[in-house]
mmCIF file as gemmi writes it, N, C-alpha and C atoms, coordinates in Angstrom:
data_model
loop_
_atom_site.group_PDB
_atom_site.id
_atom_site.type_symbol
_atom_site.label_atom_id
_atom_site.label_alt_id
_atom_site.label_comp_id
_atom_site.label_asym_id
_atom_site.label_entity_id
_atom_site.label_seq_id
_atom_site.pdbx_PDB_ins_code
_atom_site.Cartn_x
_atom_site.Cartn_y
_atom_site.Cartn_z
_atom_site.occupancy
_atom_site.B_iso_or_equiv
_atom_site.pdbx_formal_charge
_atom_site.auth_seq_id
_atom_site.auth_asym_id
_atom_site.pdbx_PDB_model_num
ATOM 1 N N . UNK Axp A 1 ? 156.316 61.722 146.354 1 0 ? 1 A 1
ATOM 2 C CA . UNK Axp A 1 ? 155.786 62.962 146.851 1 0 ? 1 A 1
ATOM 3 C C . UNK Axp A 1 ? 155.92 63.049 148.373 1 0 ? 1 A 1
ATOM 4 N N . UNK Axp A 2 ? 156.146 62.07 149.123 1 0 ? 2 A 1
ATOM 5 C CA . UNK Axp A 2 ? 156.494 61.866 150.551 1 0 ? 2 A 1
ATOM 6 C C . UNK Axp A 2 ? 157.278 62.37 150.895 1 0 ? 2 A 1
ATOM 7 N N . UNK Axp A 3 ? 157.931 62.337 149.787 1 0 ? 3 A 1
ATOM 8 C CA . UNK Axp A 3 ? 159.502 62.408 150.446 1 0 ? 3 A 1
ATOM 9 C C . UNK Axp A 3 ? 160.127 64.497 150.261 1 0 ? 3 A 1
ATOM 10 N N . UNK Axp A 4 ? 159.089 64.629 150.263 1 0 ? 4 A 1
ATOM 11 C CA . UNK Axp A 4 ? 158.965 66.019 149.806 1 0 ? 4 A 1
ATOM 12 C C . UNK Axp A 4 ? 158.718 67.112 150.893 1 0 ? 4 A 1
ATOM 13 N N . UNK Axp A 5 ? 157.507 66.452 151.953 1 0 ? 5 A 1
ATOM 14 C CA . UNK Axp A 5 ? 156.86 67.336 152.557 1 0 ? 5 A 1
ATOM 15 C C . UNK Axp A 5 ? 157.222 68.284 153.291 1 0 ? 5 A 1
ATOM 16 N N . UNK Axp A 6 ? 157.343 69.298 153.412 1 0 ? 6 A 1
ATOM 17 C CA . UNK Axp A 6 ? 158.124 70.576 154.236 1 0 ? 6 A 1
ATOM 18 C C . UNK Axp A 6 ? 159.358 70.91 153.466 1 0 ? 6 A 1
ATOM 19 N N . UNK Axp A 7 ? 159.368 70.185 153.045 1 0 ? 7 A 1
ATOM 20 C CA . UNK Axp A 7 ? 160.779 71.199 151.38 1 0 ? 7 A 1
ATOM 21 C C . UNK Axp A 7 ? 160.072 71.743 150.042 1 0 ? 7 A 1
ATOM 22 N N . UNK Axp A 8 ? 161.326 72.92 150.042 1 0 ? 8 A 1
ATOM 23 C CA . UNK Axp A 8 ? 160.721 74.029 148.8 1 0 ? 8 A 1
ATOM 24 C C . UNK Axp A 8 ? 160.821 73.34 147.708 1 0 ? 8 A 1
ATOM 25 N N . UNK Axp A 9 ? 160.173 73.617 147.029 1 0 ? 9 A 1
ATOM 26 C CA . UNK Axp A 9 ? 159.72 72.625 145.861 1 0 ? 9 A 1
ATOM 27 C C . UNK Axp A 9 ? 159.158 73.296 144.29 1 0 ? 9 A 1
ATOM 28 N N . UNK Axp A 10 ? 159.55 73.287 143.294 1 0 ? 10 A 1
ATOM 29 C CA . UNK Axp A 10 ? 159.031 73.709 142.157 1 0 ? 10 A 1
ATOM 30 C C . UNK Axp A 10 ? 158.448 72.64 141.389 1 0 ? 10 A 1
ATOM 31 N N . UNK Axp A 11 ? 157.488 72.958 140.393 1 0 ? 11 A 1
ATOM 32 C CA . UNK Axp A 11 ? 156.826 72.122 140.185 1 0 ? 11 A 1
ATOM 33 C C . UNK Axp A 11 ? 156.042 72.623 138.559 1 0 ? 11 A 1
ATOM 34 N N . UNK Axp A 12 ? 156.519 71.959 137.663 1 0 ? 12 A 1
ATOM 35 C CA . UNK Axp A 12 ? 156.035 72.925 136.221 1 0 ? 12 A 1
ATOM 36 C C . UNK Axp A 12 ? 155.55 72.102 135.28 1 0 ? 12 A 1
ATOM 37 N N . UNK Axp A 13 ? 154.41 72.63 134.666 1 0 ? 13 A 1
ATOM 38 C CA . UNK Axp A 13 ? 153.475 71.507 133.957 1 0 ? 13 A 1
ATOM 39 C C . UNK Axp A 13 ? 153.971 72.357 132.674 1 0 ? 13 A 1
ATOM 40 N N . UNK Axp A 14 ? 153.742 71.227 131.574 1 0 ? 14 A 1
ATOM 41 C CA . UNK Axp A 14 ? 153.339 72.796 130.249 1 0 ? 14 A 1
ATOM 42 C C . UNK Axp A 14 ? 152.035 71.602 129.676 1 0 ? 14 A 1
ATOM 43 N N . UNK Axp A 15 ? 151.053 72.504 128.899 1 0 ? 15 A 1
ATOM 44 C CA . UNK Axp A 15 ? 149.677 71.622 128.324 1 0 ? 15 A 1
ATOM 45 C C . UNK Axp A 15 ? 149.828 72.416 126.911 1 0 ? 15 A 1
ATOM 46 N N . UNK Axp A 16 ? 150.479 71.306 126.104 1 0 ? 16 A 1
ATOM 47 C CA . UNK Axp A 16 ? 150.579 71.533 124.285 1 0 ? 16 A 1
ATOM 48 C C . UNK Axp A 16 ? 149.3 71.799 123.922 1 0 ? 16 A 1
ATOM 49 N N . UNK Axp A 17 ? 148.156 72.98 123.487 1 0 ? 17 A 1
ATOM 50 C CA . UNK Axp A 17 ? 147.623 72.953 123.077 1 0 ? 17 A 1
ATOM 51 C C . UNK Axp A 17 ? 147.284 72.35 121.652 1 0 ? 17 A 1
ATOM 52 N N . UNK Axp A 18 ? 148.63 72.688 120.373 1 0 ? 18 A 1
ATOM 53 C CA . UNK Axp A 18 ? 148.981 72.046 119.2 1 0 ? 18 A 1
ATOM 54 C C . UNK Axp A 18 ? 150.363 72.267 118.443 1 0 ? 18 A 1
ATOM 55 N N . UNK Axp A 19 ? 150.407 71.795 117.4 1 0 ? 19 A 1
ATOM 56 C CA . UNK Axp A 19 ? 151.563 72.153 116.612 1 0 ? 19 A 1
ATOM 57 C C . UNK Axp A 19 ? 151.172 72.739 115.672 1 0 ? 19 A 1
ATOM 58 N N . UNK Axp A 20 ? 151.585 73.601 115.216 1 0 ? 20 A 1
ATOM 59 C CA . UNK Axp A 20 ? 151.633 74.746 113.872 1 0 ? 20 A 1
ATOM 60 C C . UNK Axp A 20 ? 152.874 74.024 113.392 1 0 ? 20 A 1
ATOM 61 N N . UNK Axp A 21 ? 152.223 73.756 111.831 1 0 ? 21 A 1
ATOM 62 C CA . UNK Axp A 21 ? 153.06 73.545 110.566 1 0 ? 21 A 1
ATOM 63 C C . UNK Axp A 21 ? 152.993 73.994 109.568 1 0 ? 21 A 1
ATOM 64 N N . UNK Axp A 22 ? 154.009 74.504 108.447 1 0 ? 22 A 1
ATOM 65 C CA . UNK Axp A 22 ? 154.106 75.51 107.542 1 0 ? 22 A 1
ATOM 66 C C . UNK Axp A 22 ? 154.367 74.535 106.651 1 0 ? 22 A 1
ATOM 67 N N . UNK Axp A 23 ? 154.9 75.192 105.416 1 0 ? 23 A 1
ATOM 68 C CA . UNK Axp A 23 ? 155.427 74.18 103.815 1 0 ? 23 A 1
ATOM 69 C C . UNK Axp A 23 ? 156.725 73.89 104.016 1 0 ? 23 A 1
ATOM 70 N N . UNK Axp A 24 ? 156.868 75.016 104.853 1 0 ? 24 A 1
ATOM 71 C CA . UNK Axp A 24 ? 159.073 74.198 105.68 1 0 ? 24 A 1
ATOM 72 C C . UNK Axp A 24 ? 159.302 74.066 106.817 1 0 ? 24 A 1
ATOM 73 N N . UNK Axp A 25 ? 160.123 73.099 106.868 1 0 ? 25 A 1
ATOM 74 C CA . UNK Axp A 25 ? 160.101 72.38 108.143 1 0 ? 25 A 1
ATOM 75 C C . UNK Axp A 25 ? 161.119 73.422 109.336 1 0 ? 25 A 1
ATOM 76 N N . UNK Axp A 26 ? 161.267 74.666 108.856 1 0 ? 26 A 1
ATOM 77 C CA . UNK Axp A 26 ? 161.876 75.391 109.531 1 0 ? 26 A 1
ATOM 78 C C . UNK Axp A 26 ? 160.872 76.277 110.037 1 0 ? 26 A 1
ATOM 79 N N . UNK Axp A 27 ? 159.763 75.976 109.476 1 0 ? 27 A 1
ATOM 80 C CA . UNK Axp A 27 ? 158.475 77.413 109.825 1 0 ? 27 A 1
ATOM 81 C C . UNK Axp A 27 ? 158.181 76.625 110.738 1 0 ? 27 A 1
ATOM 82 N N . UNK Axp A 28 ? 158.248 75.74 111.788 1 0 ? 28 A 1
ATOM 83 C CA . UNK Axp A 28 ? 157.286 75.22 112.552 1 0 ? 28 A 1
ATOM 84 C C . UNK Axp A 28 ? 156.933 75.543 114.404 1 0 ? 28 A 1
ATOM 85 N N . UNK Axp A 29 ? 155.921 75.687 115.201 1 0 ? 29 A 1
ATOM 86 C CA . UNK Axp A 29 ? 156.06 76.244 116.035 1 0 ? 29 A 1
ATOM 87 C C . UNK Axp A 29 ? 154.717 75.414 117.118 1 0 ? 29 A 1
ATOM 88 N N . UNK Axp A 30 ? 154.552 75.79 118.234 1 0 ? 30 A 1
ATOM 89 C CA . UNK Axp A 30 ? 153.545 75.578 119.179 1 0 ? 30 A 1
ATOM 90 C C . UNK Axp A 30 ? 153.161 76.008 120.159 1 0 ? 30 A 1
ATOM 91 N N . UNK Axp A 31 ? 151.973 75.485 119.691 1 0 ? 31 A 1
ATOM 92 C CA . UNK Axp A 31 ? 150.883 76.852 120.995 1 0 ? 31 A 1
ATOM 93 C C . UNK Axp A 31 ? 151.027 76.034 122.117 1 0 ? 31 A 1
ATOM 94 N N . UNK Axp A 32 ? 151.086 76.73 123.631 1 0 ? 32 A 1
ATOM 95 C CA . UNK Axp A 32 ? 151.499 75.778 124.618 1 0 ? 32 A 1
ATOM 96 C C . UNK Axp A 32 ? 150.771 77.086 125.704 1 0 ? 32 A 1
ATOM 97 N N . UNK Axp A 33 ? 150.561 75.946 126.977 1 0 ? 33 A 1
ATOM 98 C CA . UNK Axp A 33 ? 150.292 76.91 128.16 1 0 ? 33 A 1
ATOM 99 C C . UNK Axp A 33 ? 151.346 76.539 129.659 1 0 ? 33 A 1
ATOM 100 N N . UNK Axp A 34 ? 151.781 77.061 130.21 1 0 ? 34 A 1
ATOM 101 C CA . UNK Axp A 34 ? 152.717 76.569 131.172 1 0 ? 34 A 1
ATOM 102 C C . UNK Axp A 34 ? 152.435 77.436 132.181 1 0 ? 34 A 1
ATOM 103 N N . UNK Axp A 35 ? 152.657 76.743 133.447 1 0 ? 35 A 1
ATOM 104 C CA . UNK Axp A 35 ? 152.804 77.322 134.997 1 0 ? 35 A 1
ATOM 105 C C . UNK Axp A 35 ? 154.452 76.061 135.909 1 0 ? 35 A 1
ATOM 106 N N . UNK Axp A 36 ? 154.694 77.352 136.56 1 0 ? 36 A 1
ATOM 107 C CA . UNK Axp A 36 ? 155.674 77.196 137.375 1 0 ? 36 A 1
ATOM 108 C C . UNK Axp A 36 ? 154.849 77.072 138.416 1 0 ? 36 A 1
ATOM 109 N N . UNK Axp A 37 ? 154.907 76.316 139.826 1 0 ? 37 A 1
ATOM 110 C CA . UNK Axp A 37 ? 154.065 76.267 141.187 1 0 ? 37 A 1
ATOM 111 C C . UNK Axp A 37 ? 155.868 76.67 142.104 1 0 ? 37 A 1
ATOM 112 N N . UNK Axp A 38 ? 155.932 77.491 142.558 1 0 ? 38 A 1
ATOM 113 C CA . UNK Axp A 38 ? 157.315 77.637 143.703 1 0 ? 38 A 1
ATOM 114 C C . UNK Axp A 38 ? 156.374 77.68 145.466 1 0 ? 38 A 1
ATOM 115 N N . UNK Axp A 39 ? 156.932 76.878 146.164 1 0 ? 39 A 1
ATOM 116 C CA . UNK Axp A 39 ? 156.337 76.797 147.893 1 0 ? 39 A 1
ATOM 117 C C . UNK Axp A 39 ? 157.186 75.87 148.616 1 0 ? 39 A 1
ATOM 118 N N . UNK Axp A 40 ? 156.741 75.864 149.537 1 0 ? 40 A 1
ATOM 119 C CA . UNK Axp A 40 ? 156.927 74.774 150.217 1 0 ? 40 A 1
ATOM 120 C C . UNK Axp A 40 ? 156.162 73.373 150.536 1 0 ? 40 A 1
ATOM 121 N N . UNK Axp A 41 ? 156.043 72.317 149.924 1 0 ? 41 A 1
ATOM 122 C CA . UNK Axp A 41 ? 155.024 70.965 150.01 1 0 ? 41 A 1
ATOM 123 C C . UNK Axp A 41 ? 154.758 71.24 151.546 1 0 ? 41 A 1
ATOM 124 N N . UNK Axp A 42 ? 153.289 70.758 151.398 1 0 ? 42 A 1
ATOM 125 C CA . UNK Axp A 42 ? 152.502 70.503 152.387 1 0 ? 42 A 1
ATOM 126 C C . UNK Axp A 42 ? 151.566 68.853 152.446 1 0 ? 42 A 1
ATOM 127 N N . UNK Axp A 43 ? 151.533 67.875 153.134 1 0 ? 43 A 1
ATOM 128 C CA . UNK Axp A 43 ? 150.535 67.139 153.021 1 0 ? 43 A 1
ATOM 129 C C . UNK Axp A 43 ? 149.161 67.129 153.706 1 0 ? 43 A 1
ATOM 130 N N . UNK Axp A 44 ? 148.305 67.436 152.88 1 0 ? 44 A 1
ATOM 131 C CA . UNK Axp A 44 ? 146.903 67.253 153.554 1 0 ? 44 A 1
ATOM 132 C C . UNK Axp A 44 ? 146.198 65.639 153.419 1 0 ? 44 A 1
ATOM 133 N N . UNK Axp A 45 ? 146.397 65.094 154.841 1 0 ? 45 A 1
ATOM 134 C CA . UNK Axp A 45 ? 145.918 63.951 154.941 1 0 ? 45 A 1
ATOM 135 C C . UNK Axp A 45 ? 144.775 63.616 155.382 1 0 ? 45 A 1
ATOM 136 N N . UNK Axp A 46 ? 143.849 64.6 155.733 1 0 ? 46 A 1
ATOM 137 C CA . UNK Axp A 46 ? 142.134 64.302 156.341 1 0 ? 46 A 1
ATOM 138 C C . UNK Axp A 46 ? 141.578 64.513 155.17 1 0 ? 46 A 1
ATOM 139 N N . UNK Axp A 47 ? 140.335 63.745 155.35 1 0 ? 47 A 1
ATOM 140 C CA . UNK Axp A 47 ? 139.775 63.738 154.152 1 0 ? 47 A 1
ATOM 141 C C . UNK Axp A 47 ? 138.914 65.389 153.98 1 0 ? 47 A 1
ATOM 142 N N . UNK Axp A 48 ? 138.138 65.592 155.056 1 0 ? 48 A 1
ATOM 143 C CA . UNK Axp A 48 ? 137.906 66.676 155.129 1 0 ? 48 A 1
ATOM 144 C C . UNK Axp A 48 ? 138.552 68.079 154.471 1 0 ? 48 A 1
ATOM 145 N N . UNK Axp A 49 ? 139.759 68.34 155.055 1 0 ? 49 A 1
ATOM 146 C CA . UNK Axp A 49 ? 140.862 69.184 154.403 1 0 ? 49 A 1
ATOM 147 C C . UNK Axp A 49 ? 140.915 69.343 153.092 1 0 ? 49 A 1
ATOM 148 N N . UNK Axp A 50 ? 140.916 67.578 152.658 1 0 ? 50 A 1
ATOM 149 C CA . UNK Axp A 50 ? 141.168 67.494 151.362 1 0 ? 50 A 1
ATOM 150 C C . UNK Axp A 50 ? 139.923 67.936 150.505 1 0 ? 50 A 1
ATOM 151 N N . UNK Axp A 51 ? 138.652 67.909 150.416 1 0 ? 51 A 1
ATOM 152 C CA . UNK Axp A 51 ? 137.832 68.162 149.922 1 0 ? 51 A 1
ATOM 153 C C . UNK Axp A 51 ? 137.374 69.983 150.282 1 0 ? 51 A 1
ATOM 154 N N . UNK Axp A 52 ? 137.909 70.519 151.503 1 0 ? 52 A 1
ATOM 155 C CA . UNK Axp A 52 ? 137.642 71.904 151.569 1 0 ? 52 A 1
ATOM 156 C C . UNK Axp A 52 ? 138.62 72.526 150.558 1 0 ? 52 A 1
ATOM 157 N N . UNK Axp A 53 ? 140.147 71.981 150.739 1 0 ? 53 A 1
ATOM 158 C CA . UNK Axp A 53 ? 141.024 72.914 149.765 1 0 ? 53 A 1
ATOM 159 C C . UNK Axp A 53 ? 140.781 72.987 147.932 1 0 ? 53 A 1
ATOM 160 N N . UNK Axp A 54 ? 140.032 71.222 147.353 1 0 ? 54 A 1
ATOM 161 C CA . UNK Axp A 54 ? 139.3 71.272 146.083 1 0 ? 54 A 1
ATOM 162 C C . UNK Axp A 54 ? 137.887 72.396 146.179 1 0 ? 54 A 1
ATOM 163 N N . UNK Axp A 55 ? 137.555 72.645 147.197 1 0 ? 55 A 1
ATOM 164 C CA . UNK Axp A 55 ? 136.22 73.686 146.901 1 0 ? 55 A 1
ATOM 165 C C . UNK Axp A 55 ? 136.811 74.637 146.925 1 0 ? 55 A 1
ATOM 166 N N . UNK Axp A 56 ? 138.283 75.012 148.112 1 0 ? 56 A 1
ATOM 167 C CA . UNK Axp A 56 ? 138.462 76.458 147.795 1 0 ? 56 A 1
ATOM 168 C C . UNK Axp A 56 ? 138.851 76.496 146.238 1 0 ? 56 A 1
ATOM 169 N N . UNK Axp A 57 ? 139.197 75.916 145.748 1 0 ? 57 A 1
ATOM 170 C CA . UNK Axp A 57 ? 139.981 75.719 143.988 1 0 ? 57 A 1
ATOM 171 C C . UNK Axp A 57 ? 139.32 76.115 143.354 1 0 ? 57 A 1
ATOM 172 N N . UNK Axp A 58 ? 138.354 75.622 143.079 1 0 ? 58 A 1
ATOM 173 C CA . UNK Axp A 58 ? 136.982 75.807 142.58 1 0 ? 58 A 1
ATOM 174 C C . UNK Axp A 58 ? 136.422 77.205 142.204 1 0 ? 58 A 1
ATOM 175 N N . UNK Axp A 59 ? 136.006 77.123 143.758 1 0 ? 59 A 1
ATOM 176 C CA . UNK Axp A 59 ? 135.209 78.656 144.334 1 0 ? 59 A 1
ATOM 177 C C . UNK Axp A 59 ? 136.682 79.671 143.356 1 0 ? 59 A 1
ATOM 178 N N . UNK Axp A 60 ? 137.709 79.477 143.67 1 0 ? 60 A 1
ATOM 179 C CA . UNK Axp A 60 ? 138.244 80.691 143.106 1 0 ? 60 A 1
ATOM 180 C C . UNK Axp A 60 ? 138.995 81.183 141.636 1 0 ? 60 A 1
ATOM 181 N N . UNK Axp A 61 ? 138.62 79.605 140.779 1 0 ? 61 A 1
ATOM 182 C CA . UNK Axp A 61 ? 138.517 79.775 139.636 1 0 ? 61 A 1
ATOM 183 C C . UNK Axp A 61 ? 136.796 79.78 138.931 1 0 ? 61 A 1
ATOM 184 N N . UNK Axp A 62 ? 136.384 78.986 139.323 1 0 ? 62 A 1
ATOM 185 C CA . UNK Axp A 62 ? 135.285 79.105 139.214 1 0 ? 62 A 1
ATOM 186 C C . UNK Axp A 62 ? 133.589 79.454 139.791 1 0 ? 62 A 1
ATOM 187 N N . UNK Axp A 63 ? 133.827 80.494 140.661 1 0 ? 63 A 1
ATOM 188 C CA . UNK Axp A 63 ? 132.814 81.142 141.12 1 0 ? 63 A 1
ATOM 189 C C . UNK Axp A 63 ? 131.605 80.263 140.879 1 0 ? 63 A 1
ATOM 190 N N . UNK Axp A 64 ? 131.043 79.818 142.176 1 0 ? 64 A 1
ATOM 191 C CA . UNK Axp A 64 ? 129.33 79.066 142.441 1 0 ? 64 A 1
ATOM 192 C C . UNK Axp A 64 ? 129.428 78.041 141.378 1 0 ? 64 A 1
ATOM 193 N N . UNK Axp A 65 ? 130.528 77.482 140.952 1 0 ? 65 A 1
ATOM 194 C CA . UNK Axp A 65 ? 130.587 75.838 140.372 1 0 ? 65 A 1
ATOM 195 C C . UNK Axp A 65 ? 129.834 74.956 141.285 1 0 ? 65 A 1
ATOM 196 N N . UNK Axp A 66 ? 131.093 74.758 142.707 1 0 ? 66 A 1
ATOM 197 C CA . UNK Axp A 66 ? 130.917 73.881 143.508 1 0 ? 66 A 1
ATOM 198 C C . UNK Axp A 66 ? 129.739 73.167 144.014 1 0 ? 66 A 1
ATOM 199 N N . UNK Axp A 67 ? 128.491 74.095 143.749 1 0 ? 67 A 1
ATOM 200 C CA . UNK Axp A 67 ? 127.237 73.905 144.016 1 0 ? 67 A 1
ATOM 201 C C . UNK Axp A 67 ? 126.432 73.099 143.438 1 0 ? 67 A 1
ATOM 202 N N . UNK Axp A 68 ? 126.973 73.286 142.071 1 0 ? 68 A 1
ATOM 203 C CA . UNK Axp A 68 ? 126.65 72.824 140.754 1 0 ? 68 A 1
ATOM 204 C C . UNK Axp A 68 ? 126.712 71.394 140.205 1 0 ? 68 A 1
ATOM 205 N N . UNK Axp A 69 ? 128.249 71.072 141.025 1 0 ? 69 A 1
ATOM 206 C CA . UNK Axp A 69 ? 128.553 69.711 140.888 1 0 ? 69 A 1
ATOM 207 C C . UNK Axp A 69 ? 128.549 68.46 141.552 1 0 ? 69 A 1
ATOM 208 N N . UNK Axp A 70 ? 128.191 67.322 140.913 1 0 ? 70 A 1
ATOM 209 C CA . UNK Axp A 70 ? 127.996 66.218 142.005 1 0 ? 70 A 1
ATOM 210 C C . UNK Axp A 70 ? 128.608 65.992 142.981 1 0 ? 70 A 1
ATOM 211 N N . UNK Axp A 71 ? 128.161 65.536 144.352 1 0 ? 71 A 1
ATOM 212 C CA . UNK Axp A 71 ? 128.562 65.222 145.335 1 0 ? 71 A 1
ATOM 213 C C . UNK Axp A 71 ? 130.095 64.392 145.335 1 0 ? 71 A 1
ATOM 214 N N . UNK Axp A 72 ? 131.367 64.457 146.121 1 0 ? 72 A 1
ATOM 215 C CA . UNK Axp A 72 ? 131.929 64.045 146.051 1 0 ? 72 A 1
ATOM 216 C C . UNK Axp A 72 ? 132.963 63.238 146.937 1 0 ? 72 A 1
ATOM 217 N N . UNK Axp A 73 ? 132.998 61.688 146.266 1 0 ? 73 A 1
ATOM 218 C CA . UNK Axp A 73 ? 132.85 60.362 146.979 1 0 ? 73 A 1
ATOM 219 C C . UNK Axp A 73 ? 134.439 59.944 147.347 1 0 ? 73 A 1
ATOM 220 N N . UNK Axp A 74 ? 134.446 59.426 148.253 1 0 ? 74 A 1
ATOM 221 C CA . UNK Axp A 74 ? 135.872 58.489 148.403 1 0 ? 74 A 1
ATOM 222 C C . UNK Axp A 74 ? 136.099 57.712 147.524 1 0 ? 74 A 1
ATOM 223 N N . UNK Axp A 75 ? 136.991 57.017 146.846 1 0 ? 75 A 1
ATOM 224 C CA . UNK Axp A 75 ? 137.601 56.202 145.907 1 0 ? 75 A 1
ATOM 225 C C . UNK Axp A 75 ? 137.272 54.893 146.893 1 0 ? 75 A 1
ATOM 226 N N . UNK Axp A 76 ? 137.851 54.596 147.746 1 0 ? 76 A 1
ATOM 227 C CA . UNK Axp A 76 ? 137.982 53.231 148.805 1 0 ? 76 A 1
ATOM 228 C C . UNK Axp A 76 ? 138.038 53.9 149.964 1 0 ? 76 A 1
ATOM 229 N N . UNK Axp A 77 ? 138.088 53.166 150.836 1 0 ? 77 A 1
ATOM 230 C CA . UNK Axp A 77 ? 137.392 52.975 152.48 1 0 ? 77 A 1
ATOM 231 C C . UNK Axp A 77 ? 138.615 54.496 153.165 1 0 ? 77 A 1
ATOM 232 N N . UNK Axp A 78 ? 140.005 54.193 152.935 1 0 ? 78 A 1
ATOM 233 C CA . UNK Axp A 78 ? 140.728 55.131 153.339 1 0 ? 78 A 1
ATOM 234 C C . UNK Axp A 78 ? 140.53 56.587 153.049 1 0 ? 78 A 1
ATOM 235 N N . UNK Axp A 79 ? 139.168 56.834 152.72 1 0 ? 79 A 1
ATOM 236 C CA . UNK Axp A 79 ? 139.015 58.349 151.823 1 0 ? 79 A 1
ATOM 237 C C . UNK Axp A 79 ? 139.84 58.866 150.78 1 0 ? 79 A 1
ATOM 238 N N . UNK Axp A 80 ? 139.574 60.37 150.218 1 0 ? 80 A 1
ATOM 239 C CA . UNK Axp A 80 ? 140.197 60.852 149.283 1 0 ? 80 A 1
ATOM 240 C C . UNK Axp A 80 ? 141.555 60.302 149.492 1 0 ? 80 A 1
């Protein structure tokens, strides 16, 4: 991911919800959810940063979560 930073970059998950199966193996199909991300990489290396841009996330999928949820800790000494 280093080797990335300041180049345009795509980036695409898909999350299989399941498989649909029929009595033939030709009926078969799946429910799926997918996103494309297109930008340019950025690295946020303060820890600070890093924990404001997870609240903005939050806040803008999930409206007054952030409040809600436990405090949140560094892994080891180098922060997030």
């Amino acid at each position: 991911m280093k080797s990335v930073v300041g180049a345009q970059v795509c980036i695409s998950v898909t999350h299989l919800d399941g498989l649909v199966t029929a009595k033939s193996a030709f009926h078969l199909s799946a429910n799926y959810r997918s996103v494309m991300l297109v930008g340019q990489a950025e690295a946020v290396t303060e820890p600070d940063a890093k924990i404001a841009s997870l609240r903005q996330f939050m806040e803008e999928h999930f409206p007054g979560r952030w409040d809600a949820l436990r405090p949140v800790k560094s892994r080891n000494s180098k922060g997030l």
